[in-house]
N, C-alpha and C positions, 0 to 999 in steps of 0.2 A: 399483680402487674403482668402485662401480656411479654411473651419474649420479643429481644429485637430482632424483628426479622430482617434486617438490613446487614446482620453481620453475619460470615461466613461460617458454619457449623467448626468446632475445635478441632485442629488439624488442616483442613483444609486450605489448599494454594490455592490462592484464586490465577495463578498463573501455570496452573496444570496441561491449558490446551497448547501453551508451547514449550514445555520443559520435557512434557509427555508426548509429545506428538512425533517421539524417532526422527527418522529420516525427513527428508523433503517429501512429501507425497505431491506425487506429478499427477495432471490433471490430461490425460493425454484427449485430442482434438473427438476422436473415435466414441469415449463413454461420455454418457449421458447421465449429469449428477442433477444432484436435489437442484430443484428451480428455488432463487431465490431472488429474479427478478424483479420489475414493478414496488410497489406500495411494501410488500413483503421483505424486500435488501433494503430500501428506504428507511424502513422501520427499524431493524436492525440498525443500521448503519447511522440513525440517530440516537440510539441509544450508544453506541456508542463513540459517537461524536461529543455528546454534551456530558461522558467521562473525560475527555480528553479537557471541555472549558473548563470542568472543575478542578482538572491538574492545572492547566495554565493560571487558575486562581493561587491555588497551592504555589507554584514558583514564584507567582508576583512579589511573596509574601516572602519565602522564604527559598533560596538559592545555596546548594552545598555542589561542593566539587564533586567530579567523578570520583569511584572508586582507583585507586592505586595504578591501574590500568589504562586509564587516559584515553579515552576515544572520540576525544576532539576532532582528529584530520580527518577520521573513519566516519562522525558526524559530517561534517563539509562533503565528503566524497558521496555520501547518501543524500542529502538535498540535490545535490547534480545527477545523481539518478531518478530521483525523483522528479525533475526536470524535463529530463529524457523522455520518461514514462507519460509525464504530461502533453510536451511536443506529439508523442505517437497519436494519443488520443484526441488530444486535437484537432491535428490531421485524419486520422481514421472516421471522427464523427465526420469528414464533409465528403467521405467519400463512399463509405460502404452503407449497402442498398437492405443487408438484411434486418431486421426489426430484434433482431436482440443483439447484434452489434450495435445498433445506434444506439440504445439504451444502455450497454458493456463499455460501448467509447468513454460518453454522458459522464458515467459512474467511476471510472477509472479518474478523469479528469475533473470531475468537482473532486472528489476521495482524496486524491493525492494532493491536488490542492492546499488542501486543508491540513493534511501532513506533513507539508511543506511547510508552510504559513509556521503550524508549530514549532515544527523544529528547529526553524531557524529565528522563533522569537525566544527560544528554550535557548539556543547558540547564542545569542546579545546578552542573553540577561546575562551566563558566565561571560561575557566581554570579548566575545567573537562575533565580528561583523563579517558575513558573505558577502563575495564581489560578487556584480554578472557573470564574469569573466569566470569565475569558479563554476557558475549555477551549470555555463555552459560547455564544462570541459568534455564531457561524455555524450553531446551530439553527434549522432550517426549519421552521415552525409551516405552510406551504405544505403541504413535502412529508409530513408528518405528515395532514395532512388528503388529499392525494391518494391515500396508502397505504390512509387508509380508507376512503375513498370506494371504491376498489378491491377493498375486503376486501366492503364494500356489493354489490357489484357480481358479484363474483366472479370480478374480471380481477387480481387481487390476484398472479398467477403473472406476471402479463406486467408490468404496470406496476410491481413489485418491479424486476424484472429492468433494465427500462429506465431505473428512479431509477439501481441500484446500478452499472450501466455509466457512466453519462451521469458520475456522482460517482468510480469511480475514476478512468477516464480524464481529468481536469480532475484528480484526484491527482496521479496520475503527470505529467502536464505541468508540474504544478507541483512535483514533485520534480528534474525533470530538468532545470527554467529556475535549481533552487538551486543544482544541481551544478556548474553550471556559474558560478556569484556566489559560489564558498569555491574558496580554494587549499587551503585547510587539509584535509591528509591524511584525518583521521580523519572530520570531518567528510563529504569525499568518500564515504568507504567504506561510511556507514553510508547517504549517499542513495541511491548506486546500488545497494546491496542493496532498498530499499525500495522503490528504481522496477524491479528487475528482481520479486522478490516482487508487487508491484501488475498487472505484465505479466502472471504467471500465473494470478493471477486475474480479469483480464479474458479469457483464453483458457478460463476455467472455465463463463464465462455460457452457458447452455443455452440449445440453436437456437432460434426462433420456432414451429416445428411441433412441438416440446413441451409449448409455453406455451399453444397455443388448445385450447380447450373442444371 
């Protein structure tokens, strides 16, 4: 009988890339990282997307409290960021000119979407419904005027880029400080998908000699 290769060799965390991963590693505007644009992030980024349907299978079925820690409010407060994160991009697709922003916007905004959607149908099933009113605690009326002051200006390429960095990175931190305040399985599965998903899209932001005029 052949072995299964579907299971992880003995020992092995399949949650190594963010128990391991130290600090926040910053993605500054300047270095130029691995391209994981187009068909190639896409590909990715269904693979792991359709881990996440088979979690949302998994909960349908079967639903356990958080660990002892309770990160219920800290759940709510992260769907409003995620909010946020979507708003930016939103906005940023109709405005900036260069071709790997619009496809960075795009990505950011189906992405979080989707982590949205999740998490707060993971939030109903334990028997918390989100208001609007919640979704939209953490809208920046700041960074809304910055963006267009920007589009004003026609630095709208770079100063896009700089919000949407500065926002996921402060995401992912803060997905990776829940990860670690839930024992609860499922919960686990669905952060560290979001904080590895967030990583590849900070690895999407386009260099600084893109961005200048």
């Amino acid at each position: 009988m052949q072995p299964d290769q579907t299971q992880p060799p003995a020992g092995h965390n399949p949650y190594d890339f963010i128990m391991n991963s130290g600090k926040p590693v910053k993605h500054p505007l300047g270095t130029r990282l691995p391209a994981i644009g187009g068909s190639s992030f896409g590909k990715q980024l269904a693979v792991l997307i359709g881990g996440v349907v088979v979690l949302m299978g998994i909960i349908g079925g079967t639903i356990s409290l958080f660990g002892n820690k309770g990160i219920t409010p800290q759940l709510i407060s992260l769907a409003a960021t995620q909010n946020e994160i979507i708003h930016i991009a939103t906005k940023g697709s109709g405005m900036v000119t260069n071709q790997g922003n619009q496809a960075l916007a795009i990505d950011v905004e189906l992405t979080v979407q989707t982590q949205q959607k999740q998490l707060l149908a993971y939030l109903s099933k334990l028997g918390t419904t989100v208001s609007s009113k919640q979704l939209t605690l953490q809208e920046s009326t700041q960074i809304d005027s910055e963006l267009t002051g920007a589009q004003n200006n026609s630095t709208q390429d770079m100063v896009f880029a700089q919000i949407i960095q500065q926002q996921l990175q402060s995401y992912a931190d803060t997905v990776k400080q829940l990860f670690y305040r839930t024992s609860n399985a499922d919960s686990q599965h669905m952060l560290a998908v979001d904080y590895q998903q967030t990583e590849l899209l900070l690895k999407q932001i386009p260099p600084t000699a893109s961005l200048q005029g």
